[in-house]
TORPA-4810 file (N, C-alpha, C, O; in nm, 3 decimals):
<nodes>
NODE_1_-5.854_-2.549_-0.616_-5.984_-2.585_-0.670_-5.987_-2.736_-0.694_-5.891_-2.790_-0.748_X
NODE_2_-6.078_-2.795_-0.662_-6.119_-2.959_-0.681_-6.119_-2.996_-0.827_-6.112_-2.914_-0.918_X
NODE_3_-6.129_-3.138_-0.843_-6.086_-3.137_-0.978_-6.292_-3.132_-1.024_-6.342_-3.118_-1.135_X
NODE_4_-6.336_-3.145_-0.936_-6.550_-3.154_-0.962_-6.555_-3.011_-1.006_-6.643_-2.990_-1.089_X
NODE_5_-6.468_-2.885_-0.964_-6.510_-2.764_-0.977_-6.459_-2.716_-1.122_-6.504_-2.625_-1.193_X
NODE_6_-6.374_-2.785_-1.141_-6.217_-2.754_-1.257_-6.358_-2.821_-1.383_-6.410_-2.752_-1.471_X
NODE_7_-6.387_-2.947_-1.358_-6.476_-2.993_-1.485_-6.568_-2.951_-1.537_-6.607_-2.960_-1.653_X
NODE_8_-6.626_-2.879_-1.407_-6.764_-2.787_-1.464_-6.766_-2.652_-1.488_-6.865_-2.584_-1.513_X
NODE_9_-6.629_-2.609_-1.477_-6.622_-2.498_-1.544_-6.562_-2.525_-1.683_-6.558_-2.445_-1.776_X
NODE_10_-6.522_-2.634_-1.683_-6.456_-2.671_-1.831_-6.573_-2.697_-1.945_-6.571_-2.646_-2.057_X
NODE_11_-6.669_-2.781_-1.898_-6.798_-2.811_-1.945_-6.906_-2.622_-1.964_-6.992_-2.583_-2.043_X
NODE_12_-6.844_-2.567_-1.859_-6.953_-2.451_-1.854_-6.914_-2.339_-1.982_-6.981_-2.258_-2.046_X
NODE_13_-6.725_-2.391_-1.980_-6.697_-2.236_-2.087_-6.698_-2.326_-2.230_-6.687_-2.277_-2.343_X
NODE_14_-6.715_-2.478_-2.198_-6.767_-2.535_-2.341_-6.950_-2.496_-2.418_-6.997_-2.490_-2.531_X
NODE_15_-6.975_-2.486_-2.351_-7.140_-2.482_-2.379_-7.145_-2.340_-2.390_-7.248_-2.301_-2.445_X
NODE_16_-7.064_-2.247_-2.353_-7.103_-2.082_-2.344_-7.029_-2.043_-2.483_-7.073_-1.946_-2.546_X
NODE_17_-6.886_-2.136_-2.549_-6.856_-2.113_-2.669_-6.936_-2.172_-2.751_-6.969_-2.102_-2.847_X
NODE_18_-6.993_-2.313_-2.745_-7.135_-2.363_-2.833_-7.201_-2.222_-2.883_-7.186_-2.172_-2.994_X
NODE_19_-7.280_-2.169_-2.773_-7.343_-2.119_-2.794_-7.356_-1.952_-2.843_-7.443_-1.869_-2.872_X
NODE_20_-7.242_-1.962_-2.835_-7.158_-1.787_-2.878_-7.104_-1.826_-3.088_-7.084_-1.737_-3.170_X
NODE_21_-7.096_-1.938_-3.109_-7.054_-1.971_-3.237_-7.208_-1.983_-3.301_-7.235_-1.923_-3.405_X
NODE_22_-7.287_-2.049_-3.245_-7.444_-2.075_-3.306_-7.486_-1.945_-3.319_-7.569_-1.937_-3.410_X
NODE_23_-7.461_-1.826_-3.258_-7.533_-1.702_-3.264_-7.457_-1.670_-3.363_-7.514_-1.632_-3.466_X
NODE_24_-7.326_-1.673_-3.361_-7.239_-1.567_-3.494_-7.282_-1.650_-3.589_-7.322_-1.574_-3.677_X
NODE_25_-7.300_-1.771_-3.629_-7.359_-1.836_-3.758_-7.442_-1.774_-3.778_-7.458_-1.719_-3.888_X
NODE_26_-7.530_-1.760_-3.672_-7.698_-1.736_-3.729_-7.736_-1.556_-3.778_-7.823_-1.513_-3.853_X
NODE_27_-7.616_-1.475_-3.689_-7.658_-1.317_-3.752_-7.563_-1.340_-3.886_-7.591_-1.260_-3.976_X
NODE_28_-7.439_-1.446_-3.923_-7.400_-1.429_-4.076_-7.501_-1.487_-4.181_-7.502_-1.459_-4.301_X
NODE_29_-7.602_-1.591_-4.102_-7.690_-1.606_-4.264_-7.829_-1.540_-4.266_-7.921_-1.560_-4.345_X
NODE_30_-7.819_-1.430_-4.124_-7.918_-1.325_-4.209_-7.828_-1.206_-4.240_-7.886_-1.105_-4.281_X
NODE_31_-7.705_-1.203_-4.228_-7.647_-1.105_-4.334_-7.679_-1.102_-4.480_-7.698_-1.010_-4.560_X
NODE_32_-7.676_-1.293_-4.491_-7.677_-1.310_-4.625_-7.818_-1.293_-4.683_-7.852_-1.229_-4.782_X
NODE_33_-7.890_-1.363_-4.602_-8.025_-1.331_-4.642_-8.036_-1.164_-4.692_-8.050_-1.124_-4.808_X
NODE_34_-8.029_-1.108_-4.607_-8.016_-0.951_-4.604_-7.982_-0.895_-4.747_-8.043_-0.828_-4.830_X
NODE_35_-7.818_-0.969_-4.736_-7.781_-0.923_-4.880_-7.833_-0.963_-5.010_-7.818_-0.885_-5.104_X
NODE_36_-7.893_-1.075_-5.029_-7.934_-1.149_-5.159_-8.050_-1.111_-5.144_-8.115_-1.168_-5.231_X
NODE_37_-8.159_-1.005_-5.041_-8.290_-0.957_-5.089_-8.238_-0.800_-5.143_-8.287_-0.748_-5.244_X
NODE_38_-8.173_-0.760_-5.091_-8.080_-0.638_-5.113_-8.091_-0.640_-5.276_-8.169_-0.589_-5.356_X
NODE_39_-7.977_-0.723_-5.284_-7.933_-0.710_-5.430_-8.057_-0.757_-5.528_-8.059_-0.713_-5.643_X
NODE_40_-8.145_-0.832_-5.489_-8.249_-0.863_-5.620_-8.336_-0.745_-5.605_-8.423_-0.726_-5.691_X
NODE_41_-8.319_-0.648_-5.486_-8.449_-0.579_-5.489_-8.365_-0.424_-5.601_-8.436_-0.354_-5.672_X
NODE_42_-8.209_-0.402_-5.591_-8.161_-0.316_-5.621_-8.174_-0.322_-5.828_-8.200_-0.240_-5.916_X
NODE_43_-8.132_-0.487_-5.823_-8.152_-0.478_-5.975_-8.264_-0.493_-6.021_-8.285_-0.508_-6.141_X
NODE_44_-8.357_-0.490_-5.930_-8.518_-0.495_-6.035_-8.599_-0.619_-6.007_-8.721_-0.635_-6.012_X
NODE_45_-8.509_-0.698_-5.980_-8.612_-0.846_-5.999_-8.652_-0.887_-5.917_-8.599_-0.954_-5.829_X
NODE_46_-8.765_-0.850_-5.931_-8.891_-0.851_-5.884_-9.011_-0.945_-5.990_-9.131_-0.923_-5.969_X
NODE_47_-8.975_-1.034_-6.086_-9.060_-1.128_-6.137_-8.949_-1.179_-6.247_-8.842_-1.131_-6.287_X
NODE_48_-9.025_-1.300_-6.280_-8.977_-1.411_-6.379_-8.932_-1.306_-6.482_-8.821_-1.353_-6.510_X
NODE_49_-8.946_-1.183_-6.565_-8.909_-1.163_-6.704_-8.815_-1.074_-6.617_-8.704_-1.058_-6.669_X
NODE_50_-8.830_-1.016_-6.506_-8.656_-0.914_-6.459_-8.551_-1.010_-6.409_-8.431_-1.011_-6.378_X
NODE_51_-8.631_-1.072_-6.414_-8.523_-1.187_-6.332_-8.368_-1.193_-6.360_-8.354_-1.153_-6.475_X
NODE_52_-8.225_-1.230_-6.296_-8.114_-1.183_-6.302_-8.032_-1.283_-6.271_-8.054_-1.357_-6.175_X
NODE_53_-7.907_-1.297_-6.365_-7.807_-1.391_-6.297_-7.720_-1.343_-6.198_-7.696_-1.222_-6.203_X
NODE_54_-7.675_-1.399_-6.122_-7.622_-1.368_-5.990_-7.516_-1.471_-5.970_-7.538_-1.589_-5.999_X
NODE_55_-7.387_-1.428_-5.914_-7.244_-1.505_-5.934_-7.277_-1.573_-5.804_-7.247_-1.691_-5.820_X
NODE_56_-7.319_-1.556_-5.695_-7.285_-1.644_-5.570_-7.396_-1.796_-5.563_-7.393_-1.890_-5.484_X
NODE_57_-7.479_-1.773_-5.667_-7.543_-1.886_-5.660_-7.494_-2.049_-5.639_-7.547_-2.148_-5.590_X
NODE_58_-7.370_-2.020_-5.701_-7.311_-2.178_-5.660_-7.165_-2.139_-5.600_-7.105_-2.034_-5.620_X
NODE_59_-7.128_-2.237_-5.529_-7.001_-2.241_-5.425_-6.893_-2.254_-5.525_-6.883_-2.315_-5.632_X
NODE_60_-6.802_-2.165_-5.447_-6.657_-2.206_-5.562_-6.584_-2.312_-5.502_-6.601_-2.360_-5.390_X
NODE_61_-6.503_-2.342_-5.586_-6.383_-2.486_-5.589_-6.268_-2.410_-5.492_-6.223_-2.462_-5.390_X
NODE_62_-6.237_-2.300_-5.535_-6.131_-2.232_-5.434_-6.148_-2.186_-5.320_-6.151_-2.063_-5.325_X
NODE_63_-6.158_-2.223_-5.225_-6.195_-2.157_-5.070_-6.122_-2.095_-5.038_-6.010_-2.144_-5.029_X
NODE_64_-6.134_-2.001_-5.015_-6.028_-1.948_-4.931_-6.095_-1.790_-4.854_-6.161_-1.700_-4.906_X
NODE_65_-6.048_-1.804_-4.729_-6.108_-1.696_-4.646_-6.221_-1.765_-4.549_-6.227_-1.883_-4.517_X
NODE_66_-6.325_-1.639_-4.503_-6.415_-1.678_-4.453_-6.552_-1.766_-4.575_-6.586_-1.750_-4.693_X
NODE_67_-6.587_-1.843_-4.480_-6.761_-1.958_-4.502_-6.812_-1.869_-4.605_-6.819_-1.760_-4.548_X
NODE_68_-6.862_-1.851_-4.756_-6.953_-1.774_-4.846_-7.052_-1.823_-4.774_-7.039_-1.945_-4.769_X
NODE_69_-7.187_-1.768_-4.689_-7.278_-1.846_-4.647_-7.421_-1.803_-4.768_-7.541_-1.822_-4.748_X
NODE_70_-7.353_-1.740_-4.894_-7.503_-1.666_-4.923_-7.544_-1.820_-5.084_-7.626_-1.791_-5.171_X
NODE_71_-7.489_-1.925_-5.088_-7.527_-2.002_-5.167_-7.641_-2.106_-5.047_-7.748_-2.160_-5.076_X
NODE_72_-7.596_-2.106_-4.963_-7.694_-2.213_-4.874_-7.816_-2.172_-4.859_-7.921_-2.235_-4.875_X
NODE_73_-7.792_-2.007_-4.812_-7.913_-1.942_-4.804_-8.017_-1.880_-4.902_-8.135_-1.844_-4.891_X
NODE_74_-7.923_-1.884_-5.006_-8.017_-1.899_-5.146_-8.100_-2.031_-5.151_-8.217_-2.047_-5.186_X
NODE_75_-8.043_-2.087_-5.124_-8.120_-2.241_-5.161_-8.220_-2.231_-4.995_-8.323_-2.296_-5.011_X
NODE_76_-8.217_-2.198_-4.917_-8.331_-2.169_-4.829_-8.410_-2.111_-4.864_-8.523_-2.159_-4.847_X
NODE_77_-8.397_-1.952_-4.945_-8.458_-1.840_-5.000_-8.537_-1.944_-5.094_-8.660_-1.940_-5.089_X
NODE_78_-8.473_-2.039_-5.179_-8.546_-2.078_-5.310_-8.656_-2.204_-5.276_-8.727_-2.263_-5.357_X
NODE_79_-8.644_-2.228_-5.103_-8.762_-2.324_-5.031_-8.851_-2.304_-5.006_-8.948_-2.377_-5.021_X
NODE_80_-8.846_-2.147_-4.936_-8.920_-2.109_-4.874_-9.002_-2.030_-4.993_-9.103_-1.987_-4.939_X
NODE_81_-9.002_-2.004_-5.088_-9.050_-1.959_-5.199_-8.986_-1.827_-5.186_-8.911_-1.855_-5.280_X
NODE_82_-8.951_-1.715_-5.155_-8.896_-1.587_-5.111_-8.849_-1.611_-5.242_-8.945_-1.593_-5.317_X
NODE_83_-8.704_-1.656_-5.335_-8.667_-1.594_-5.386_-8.745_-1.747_-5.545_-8.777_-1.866_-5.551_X
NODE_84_-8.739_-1.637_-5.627_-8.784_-1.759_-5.700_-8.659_-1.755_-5.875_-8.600_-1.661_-5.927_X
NODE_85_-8.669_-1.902_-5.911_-8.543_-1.926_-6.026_-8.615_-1.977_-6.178_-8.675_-2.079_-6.212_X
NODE_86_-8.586_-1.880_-6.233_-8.665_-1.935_-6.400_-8.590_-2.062_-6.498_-8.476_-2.091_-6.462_X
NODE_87_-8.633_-2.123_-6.594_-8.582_-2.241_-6.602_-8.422_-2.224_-6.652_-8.345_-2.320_-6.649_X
NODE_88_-8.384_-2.095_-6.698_-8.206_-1.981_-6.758_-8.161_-2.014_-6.625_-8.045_-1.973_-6.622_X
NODE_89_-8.198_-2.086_-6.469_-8.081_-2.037_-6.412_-8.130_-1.903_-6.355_-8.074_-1.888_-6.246_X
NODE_90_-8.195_-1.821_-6.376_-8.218_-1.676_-6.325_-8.243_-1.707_-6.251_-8.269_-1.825_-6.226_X
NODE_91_-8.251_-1.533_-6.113_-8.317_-1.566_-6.019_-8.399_-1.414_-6.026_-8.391_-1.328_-6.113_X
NODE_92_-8.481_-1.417_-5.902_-8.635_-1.357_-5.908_-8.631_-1.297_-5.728_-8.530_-1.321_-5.662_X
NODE_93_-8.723_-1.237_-5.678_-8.752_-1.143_-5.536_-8.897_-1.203_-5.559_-8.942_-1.167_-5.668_X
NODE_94_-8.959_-1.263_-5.504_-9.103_-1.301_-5.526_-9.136_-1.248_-5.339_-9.105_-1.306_-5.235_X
NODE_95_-9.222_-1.092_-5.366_-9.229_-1.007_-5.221_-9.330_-1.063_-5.202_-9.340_-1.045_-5.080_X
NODE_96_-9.447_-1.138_-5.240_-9.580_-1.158_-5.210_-9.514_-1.304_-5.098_-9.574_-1.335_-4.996_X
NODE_97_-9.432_-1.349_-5.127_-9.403_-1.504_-5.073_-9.281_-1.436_-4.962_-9.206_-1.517_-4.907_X
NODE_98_-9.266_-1.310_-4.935_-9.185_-1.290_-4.862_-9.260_-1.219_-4.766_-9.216_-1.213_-4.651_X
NODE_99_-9.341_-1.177_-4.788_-9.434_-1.122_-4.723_-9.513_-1.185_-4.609_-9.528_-1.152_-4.492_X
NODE_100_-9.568_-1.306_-4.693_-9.606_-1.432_-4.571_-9.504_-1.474_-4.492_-9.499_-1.483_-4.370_X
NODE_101_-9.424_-1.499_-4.576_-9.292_-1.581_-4.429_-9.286_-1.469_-4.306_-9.307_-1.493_-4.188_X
NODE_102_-9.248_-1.326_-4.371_-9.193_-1.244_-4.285_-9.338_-1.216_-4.157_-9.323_-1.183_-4.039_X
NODE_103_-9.458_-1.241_-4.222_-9.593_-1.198_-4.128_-9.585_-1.357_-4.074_-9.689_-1.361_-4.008_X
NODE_104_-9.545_-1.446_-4.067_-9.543_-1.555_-3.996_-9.485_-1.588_-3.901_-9.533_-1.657_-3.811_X
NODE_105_-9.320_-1.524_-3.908_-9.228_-1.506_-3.810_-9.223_-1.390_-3.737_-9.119_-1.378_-3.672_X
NODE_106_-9.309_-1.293_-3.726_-9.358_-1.221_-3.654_-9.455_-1.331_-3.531_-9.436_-1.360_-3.413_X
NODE_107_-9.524_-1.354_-3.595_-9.676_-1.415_-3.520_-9.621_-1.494_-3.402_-9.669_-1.517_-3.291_X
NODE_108_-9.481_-1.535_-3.473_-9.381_-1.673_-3.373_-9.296_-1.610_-3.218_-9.231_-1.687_-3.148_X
</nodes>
């Protein structure tokens, strides 16, 4: 094999792992998503007075294992209005604001 054929397959199984790592990122932070509507919908909170503290909200100092991806995606959740945080630190399921996103990304 030429060394023109050797490069572009080197380049080809580079861009096919790119793109095999961007997908496993992207179904782990709608795991997380998944899970952090999960869990606010299981304990109730569903508004500012049910509202609930929740341990993964901030990243720990100790890493170890796999990426926690569900603090980043909280803080997406808490952009997009989906999940909403009372001034305690609580957090909230706000379905009316999840509702639009989710009928928006349909439309897309």
């Amino acid at each position: 094999m030429s060394e023109t054929v050797q490069i572009f397959l080197v380049i080809g199984v580079m861009v096919l792992v790119f793109i095999f790592t961007k997908k496993i990122q992207s179904v782990r932070m709608m795991k997380a998503r998944d899970f952090i509507v999960d869990d606010l919908k299981k304990r109730g909170a569903l508004n500012e007075e049910s509202a609930v503290d929740i341990d993964y909200a901030s990243t720990s100092i100790l890493k170890i294992g796999i990426r926690d991806e569900r603090p980043k995606v909280l803080k997406q959740l808490l952009q997009y209005g989906i999940v909403g945080m009372t001034m305690e630190n609580r957090f909230y399921l706000n379905e009316v604001n999840m509702r639009v996103v989710a009928d928006k990304t349909k439309e897309a």
